[in-house]
PAVOLO-910980 format. One record per residue: residue in three letters; z, y, x of N, C-alpha, C in turn. Coordinates in steps of 0.1 Angstrom, whole numbers. Atoms other than C-alpha are relative to their C-alpha. Layout:
# PAVOLO-910980
<site><res>ALA</res><n_c3>Z</n_c3><n_c2>Y</n_c2><n_c1>X</n_c1><ca_c3>Z</ca_c3><ca_c2>Y</ca_c2><ca_c1>X</ca_c1><c_c3>Z</c_c3><c_c2>Y</c_c2><c_c1>X</c_c1></site>
...
***
This chain:
# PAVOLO-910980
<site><res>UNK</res><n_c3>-12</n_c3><n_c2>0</n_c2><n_c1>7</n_c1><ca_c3>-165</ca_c3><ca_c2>-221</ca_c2><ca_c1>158</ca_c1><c_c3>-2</c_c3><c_c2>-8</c_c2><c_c1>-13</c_c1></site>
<site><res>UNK</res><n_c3>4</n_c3><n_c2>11</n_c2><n_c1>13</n_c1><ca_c3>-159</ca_c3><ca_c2>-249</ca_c2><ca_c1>129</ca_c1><c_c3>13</c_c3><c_c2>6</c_c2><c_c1>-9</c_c1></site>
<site><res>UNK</res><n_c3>-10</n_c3><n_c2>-6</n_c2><n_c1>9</n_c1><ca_c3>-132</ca_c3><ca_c2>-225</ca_c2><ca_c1>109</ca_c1><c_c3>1</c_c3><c_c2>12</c_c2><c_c1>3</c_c1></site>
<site><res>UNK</res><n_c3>-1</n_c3><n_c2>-17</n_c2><n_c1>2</n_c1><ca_c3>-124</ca_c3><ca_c2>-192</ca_c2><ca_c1>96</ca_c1><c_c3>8</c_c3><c_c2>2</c_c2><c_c1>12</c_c1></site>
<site><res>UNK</res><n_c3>-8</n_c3><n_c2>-7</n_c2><n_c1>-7</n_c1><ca_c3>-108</ca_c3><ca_c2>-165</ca_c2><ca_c1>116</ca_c1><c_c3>6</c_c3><c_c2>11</c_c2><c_c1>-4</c_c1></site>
<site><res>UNK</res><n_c3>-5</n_c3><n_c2>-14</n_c2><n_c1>7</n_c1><ca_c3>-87</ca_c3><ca_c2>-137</ca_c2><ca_c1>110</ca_c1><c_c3>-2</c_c3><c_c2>11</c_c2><c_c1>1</c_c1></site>
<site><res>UNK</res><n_c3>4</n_c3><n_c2>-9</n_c2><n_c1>4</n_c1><ca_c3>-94</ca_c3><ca_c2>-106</ca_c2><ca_c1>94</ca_c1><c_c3>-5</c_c3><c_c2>10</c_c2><c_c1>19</c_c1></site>
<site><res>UNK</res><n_c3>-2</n_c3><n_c2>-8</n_c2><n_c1>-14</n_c1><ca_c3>-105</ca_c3><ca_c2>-82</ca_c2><ca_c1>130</ca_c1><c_c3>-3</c_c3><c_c2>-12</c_c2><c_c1>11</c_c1></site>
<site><res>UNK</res><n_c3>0</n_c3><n_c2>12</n_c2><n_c1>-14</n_c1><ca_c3>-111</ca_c3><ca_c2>-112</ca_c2><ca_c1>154</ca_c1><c_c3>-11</c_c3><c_c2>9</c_c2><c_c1>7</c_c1></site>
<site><res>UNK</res><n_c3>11</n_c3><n_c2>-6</n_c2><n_c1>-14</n_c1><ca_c3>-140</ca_c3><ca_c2>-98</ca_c2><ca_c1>168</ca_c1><c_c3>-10</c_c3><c_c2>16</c_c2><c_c1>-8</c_c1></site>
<site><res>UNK</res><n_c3>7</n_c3><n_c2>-16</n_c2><n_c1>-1</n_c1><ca_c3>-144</ca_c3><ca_c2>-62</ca_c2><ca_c1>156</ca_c1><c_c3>13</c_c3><c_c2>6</c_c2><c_c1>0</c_c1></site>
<site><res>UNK</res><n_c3>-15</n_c3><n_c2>-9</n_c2><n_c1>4</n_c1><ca_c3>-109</ca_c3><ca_c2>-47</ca_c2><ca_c1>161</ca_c1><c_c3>-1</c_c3><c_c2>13</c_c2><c_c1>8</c_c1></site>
<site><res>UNK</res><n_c3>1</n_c3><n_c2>-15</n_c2><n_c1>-3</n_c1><ca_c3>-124</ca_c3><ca_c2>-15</ca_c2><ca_c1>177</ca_c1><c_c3>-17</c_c3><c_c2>4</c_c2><c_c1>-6</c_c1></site>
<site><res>UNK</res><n_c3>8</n_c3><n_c2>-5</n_c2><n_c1>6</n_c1><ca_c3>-155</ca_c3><ca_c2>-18</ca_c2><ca_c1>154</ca_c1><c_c3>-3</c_c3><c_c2>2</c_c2><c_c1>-12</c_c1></site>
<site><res>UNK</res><n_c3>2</n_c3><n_c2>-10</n_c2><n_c1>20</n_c1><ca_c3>-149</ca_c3><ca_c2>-10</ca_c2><ca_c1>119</ca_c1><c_c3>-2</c_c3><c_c2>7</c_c2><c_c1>2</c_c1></site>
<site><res>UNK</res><n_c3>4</n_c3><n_c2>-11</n_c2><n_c1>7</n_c1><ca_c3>-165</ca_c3><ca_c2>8</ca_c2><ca_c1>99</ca_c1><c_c3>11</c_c3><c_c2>12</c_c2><c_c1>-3</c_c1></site>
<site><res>UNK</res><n_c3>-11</n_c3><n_c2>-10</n_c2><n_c1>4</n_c1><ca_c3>-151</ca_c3><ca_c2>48</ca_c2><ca_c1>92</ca_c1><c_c3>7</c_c3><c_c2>-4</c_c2><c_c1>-11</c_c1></site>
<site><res>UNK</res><n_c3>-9</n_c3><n_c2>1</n_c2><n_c1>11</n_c1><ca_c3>-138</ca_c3><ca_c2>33</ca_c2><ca_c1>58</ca_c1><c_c3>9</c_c3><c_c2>-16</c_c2><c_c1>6</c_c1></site>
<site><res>UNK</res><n_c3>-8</n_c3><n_c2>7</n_c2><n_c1>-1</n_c1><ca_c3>-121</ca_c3><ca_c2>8</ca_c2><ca_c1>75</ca_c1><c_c3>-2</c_c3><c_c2>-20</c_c2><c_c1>1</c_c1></site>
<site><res>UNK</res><n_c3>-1</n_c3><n_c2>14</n_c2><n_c1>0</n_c1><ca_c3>-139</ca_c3><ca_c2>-25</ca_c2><ca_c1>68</ca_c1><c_c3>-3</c_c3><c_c2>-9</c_c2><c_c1>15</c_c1></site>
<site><res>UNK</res><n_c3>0</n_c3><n_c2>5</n_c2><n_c1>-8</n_c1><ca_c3>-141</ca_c3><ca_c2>-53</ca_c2><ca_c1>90</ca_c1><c_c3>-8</c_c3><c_c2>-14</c_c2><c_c1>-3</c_c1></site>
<site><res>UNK</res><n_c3>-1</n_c3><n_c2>18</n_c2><n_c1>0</n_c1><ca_c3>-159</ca_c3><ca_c2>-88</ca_c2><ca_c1>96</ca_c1><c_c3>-10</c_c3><c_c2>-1</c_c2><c_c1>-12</c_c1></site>
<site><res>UNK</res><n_c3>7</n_c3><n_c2>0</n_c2><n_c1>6</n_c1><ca_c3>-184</ca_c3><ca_c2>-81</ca_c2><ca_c1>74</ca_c1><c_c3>-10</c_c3><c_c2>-12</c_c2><c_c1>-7</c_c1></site>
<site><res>UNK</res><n_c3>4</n_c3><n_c2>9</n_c2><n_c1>3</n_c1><ca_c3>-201</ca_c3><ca_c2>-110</ca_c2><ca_c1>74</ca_c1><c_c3>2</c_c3><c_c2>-13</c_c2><c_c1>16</c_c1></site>
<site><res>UNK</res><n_c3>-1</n_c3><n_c2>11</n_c2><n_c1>-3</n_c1><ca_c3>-198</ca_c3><ca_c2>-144</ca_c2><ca_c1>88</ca_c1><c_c3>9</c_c3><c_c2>-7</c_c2><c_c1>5</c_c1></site>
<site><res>UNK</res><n_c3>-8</n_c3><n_c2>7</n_c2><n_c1>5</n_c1><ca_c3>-165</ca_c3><ca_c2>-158</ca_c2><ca_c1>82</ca_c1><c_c3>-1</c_c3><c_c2>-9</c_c2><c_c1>-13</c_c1></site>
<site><res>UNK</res><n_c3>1</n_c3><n_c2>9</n_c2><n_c1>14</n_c1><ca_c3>-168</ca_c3><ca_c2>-174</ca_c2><ca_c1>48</ca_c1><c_c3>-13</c_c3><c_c2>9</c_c2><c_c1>-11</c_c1></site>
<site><res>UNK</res><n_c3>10</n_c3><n_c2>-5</n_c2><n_c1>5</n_c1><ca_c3>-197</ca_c3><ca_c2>-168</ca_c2><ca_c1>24</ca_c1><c_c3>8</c_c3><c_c2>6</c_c2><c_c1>-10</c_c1></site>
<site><res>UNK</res><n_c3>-7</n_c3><n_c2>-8</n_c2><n_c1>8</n_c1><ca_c3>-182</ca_c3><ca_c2>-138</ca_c2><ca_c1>-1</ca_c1><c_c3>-4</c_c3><c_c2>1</c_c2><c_c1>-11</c_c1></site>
<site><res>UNK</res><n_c3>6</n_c3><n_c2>0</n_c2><n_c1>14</n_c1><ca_c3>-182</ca_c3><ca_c2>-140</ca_c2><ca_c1>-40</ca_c1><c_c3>-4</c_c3><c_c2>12</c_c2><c_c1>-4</c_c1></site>
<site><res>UNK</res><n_c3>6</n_c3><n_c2>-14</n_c2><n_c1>4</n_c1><ca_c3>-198</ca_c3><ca_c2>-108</ca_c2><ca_c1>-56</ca_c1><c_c3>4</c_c3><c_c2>-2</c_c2><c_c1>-17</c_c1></site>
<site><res>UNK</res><n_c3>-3</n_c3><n_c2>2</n_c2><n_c1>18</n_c1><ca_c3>-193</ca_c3><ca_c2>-99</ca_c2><ca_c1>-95</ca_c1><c_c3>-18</c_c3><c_c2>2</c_c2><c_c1>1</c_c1></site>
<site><res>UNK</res><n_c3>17</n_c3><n_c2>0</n_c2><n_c1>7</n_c1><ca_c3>-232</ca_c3><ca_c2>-97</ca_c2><ca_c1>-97</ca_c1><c_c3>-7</c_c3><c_c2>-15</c_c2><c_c1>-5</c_c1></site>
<site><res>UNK</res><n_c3>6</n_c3><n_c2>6</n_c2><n_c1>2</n_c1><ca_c3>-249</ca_c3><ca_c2>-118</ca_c2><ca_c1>-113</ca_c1><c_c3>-14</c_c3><c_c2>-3</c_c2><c_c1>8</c_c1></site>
<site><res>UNK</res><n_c3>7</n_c3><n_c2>0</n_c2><n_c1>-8</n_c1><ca_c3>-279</ca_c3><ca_c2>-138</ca_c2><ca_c1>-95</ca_c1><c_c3>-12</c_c3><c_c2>4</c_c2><c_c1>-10</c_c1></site>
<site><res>UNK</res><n_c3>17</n_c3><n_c2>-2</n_c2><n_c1>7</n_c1><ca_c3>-315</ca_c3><ca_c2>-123</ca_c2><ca_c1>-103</ca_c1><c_c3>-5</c_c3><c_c2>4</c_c2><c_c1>7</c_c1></site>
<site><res>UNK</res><n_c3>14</n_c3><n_c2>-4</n_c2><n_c1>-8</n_c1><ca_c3>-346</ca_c3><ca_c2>-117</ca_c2><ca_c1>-88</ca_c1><c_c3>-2</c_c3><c_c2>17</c_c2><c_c1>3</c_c1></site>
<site><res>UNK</res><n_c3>2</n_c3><n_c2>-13</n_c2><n_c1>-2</n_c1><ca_c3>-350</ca_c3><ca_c2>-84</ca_c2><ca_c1>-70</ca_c1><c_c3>-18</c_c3><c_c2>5</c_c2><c_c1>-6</c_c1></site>
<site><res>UNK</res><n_c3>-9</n_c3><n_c2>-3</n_c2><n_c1>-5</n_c1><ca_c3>-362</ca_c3><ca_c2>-58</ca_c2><ca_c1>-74</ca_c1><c_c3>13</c_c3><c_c2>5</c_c2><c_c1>-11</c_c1></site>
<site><res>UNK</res><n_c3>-13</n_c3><n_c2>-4</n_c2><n_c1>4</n_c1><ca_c3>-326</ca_c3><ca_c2>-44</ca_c2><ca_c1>-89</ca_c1><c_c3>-8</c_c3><c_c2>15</c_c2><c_c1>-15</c_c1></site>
<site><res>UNK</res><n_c3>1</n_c3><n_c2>-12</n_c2><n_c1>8</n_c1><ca_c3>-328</ca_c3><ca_c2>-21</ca_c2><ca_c1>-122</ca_c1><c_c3>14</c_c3><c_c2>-3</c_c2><c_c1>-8</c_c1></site>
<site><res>UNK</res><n_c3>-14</n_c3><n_c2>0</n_c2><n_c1>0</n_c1><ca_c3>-298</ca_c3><ca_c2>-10</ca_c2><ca_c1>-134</ca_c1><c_c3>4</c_c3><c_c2>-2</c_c2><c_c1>-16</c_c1></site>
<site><res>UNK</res><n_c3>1</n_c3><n_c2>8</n_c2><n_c1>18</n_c1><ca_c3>-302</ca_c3><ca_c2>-23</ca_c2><ca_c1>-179</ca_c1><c_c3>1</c_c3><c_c2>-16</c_c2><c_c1>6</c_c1></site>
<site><res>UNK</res><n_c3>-1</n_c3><n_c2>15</n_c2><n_c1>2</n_c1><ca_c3>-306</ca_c3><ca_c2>-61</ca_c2><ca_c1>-165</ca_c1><c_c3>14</c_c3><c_c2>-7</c_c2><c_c1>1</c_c1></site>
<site><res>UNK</res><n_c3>-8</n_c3><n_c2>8</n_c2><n_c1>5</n_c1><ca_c3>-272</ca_c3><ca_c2>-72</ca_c2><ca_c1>-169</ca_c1><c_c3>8</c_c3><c_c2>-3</c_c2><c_c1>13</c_c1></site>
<site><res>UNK</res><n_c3>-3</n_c3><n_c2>10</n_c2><n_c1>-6</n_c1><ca_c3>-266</ca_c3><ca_c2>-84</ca_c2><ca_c1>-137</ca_c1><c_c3>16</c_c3><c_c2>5</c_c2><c_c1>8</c_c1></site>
<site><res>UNK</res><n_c3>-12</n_c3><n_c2>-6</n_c2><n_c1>2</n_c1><ca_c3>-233</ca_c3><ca_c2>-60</ca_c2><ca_c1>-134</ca_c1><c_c3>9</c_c3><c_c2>-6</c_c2><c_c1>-10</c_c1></site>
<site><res>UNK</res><n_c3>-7</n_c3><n_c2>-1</n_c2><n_c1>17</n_c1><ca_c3>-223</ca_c3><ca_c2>-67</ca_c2><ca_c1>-170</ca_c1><c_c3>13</c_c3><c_c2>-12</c_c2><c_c1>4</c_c1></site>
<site><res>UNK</res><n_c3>-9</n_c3><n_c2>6</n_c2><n_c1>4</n_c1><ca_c3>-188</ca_c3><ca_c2>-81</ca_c2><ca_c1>-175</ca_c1><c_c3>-2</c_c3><c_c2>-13</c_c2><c_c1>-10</c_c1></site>
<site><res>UNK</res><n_c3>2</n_c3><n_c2>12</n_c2><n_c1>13</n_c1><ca_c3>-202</ca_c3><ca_c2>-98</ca_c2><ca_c1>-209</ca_c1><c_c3>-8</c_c3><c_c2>-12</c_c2><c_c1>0</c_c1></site>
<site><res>UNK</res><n_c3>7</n_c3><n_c2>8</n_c2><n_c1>-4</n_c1><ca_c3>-225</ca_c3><ca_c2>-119</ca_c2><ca_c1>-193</ca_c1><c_c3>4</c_c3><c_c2>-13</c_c2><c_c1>11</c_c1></site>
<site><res>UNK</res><n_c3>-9</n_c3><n_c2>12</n_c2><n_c1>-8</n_c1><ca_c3>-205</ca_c3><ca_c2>-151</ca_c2><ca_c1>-182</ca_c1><c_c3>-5</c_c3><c_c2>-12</c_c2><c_c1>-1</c_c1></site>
<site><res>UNK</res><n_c3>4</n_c3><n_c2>11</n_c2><n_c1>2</n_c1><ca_c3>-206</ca_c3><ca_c2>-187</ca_c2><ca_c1>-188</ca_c1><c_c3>-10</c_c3><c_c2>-9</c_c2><c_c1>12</c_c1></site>
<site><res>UNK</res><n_c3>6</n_c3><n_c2>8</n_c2><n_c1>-8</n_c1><ca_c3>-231</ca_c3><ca_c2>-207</ca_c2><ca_c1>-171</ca_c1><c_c3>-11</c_c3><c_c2>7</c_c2><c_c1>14</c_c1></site>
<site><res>UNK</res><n_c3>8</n_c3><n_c2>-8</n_c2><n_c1>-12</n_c1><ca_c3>-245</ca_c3><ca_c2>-179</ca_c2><ca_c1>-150</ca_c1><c_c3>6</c_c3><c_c2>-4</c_c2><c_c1>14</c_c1></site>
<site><res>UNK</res><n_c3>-1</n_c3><n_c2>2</n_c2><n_c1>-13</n_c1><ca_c3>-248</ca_c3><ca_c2>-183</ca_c2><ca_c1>-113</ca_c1><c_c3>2</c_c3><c_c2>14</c_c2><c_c1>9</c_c1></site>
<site><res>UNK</res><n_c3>-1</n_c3><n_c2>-11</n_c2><n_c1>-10</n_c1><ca_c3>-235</ca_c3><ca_c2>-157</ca_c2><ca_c1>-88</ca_c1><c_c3>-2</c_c3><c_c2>2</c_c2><c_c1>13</c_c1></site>
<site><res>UNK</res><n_c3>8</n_c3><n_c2>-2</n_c2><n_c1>-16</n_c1><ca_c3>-244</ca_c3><ca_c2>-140</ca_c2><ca_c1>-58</ca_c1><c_c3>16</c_c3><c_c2>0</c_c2><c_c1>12</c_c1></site>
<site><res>UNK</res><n_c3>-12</n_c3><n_c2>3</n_c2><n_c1>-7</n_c1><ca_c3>-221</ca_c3><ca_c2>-150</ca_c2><ca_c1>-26</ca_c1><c_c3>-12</c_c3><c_c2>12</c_c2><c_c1>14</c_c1></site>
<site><res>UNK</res><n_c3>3</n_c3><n_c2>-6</n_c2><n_c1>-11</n_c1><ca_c3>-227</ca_c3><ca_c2>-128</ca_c2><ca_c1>5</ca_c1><c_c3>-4</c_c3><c_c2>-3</c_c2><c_c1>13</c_c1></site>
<site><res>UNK</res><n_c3>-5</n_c3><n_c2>0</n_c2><n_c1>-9</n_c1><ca_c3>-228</ca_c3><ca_c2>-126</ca_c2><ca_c1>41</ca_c1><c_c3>-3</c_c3><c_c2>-14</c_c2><c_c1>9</c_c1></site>
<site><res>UNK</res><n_c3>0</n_c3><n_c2>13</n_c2><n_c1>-7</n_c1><ca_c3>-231</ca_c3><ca_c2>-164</ca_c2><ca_c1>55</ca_c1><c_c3>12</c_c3><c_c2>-1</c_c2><c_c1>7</c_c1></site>
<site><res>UNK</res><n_c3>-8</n_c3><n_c2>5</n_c2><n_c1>-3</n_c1><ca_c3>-205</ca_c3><ca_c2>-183</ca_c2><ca_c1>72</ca_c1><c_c3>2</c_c3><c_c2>-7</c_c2><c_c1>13</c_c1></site>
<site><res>UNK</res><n_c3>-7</n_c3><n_c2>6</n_c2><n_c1>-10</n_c1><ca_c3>-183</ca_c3><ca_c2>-201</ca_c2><ca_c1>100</ca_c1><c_c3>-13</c_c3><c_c2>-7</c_c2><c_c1>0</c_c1></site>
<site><res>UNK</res><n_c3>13</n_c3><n_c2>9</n_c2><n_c1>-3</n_c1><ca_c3>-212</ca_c3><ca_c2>-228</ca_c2><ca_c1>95</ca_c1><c_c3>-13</c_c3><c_c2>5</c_c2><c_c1>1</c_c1></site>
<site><res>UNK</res><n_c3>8</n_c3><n_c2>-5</n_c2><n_c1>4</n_c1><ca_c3>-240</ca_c3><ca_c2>-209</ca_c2><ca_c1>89</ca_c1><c_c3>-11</c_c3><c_c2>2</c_c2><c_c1>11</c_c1></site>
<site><res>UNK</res><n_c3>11</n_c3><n_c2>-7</n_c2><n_c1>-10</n_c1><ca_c3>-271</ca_c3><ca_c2>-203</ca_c2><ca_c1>114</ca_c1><c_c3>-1</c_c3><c_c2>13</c_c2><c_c1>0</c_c1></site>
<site><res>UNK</res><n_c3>-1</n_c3><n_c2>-10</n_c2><n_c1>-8</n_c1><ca_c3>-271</ca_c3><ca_c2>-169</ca_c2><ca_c1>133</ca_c1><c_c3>-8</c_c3><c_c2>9</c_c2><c_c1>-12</c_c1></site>
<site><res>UNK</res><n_c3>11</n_c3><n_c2>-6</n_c2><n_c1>10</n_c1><ca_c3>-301</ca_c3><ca_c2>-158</ca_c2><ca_c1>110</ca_c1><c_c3>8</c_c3><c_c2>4</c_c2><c_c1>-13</c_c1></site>
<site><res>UNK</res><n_c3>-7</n_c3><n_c2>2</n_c2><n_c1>13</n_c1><ca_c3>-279</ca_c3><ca_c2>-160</ca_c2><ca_c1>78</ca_c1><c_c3>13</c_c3><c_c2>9</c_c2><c_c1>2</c_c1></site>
<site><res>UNK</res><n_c3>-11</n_c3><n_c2>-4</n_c2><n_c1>-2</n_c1><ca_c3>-246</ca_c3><ca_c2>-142</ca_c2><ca_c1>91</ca_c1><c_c3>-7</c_c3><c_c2>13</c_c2><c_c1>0</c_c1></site>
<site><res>UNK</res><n_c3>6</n_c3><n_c2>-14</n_c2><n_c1>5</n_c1><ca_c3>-259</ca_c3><ca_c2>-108</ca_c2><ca_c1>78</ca_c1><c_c3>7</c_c3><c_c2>3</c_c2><c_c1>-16</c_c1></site>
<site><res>UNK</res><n_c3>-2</n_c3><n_c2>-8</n_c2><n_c1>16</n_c1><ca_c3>-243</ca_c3><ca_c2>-85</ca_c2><ca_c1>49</ca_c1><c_c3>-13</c_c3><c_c2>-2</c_c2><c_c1>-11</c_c1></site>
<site><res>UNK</res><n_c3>10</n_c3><n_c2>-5</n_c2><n_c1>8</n_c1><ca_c3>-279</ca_c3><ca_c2>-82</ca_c2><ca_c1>36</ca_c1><c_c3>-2</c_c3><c_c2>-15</c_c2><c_c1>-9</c_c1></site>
<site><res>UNK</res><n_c3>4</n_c3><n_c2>12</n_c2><n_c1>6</n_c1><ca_c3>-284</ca_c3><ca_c2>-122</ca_c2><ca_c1>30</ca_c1><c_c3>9</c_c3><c_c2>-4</c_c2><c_c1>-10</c_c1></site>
<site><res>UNK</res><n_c3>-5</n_c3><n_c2>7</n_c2><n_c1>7</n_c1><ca_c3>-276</ca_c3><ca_c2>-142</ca_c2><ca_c1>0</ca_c1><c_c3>-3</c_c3><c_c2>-11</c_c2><c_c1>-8</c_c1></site>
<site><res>UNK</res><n_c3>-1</n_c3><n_c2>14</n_c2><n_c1>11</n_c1><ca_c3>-271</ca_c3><ca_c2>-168</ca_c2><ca_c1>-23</ca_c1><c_c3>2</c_c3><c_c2>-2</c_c2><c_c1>-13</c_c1></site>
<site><res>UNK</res><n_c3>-9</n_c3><n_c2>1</n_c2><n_c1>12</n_c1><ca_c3>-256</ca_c3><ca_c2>-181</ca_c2><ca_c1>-54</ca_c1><c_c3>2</c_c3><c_c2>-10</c_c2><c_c1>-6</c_c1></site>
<site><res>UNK</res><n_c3>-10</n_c3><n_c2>9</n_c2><n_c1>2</n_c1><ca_c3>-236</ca_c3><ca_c2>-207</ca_c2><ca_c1>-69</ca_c1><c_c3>7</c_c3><c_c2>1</c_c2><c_c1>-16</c_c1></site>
<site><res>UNK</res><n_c3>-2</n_c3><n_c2>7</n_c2><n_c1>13</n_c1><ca_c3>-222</ca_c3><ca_c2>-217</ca_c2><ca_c1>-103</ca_c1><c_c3>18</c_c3><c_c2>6</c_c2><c_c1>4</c_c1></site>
<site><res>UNK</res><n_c3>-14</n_c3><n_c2>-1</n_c2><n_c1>-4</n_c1><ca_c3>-183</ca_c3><ca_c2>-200</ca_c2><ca_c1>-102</ca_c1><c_c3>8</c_c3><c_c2>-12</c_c2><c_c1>1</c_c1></site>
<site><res>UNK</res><n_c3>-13</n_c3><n_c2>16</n_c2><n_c1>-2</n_c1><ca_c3>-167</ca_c3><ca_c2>-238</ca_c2><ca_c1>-107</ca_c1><c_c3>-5</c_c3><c_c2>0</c_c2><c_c1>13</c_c1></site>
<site><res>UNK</res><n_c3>0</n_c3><n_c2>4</n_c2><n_c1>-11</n_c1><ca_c3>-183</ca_c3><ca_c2>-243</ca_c2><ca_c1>-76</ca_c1><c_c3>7</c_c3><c_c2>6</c_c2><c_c1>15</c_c1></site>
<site><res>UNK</res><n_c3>-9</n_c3><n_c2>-3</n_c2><n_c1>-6</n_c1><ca_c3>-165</ca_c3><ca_c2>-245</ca_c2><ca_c1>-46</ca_c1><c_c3>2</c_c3><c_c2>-5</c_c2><c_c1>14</c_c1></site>
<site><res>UNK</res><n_c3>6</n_c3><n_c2>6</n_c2><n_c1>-9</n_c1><ca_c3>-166</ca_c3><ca_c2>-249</ca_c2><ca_c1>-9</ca_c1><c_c3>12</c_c3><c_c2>4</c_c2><c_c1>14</c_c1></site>
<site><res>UNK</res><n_c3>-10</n_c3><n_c2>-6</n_c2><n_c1>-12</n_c1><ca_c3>-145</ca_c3><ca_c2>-245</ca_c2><ca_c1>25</ca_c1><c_c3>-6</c_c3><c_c2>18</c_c2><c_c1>5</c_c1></site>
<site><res>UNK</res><n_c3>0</n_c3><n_c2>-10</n_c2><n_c1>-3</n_c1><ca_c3>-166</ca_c3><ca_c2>-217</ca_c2><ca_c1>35</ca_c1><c_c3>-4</c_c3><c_c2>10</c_c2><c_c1>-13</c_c1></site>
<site><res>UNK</res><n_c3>-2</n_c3><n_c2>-13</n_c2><n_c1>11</n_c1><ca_c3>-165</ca_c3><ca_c2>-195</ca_c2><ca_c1>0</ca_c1><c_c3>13</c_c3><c_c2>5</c_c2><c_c1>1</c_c1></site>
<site><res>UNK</res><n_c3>-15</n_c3><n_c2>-8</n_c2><n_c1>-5</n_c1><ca_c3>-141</ca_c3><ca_c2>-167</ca_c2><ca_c1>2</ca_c1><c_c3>-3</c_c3><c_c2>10</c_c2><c_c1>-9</c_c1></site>
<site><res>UNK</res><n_c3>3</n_c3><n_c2>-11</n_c2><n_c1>4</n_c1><ca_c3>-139</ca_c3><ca_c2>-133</ca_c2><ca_c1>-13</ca_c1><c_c3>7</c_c3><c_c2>9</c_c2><c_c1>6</c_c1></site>
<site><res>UNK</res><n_c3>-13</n_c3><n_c2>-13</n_c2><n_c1>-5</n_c1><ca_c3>-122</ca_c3><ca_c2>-97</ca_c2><ca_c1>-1</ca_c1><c_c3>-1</c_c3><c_c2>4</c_c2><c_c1>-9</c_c1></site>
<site><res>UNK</res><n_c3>-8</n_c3><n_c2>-9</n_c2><n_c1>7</n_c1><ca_c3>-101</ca_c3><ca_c2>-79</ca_c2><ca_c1>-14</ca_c1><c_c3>0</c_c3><c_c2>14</c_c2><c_c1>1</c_c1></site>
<site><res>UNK</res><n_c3>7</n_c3><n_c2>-14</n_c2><n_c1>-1</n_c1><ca_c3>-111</ca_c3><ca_c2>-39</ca_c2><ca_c1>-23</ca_c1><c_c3>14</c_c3><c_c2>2</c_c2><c_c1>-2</c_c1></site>
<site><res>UNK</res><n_c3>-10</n_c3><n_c2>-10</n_c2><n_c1>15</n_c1><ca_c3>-87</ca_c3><ca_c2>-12</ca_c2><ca_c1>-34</ca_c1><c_c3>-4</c_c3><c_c2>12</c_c2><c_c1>3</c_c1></site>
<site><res>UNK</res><n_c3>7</n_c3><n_c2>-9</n_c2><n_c1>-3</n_c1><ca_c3>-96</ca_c3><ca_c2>19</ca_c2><ca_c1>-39</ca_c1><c_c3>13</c_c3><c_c2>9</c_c2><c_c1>-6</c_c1></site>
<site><res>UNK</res><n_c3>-12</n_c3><n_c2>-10</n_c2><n_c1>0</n_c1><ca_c3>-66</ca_c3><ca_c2>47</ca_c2><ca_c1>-34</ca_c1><c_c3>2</c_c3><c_c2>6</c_c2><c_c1>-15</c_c1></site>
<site><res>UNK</res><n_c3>3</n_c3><n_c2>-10</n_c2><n_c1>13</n_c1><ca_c3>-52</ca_c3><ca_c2>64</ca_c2><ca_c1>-62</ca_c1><c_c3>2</c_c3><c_c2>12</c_c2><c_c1>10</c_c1></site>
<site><res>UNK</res><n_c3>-5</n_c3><n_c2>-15</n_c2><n_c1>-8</n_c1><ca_c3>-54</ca_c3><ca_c2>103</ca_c2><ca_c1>-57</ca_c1><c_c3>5</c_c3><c_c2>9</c_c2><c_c1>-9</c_c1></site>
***
């Protein structure tokens, strides 16, 4: 495949109980984290809102292009936010009110 597809193409009886779909390997997915070296402690920043500017972020998942190996939720990357590509994408959450 040389292009995205839509949301459910090929899991429309395999979502997850919360509903998601397509997890990975449509378009590589922007994250709000910041990129840094695992492993993960939760003071370094890489959450923080205030920490912008020339930082690089972590993109998800692999893509339409991507080799087999790479189309995994777990893999990632990161990228400069100006930067910008056919296969960068992001989803969209929401989380109910109750």
């Amino acid at each position: 495949m040389d292009k995205t597809t839509p949301v459910g193409n090929y899991s429309p009886q395999g979502d997850s109980s919360f509903g998601a779909a397509d997890m990975a390997g449509n378009v590589w997915e922007w994250t709000r984290s910041l990129s840094r070296l695992y492993p993960y402690t939760f003071d370094d920043q890489r959450e923080s809102d205030a920490v912008l500017g020339e930082s690089q972020f972590v993109l998800r998942g692999g893509s339409f292009r991507s080799d087999a190996e790479f189309v995994r939720c777990t893999v990632r990357t990161a990228h400069y936010p100006a930067f910008s590509d056919v296969d960068f994408g992001f989803r969209v959450a929401i989380c109910p009110v109750k």
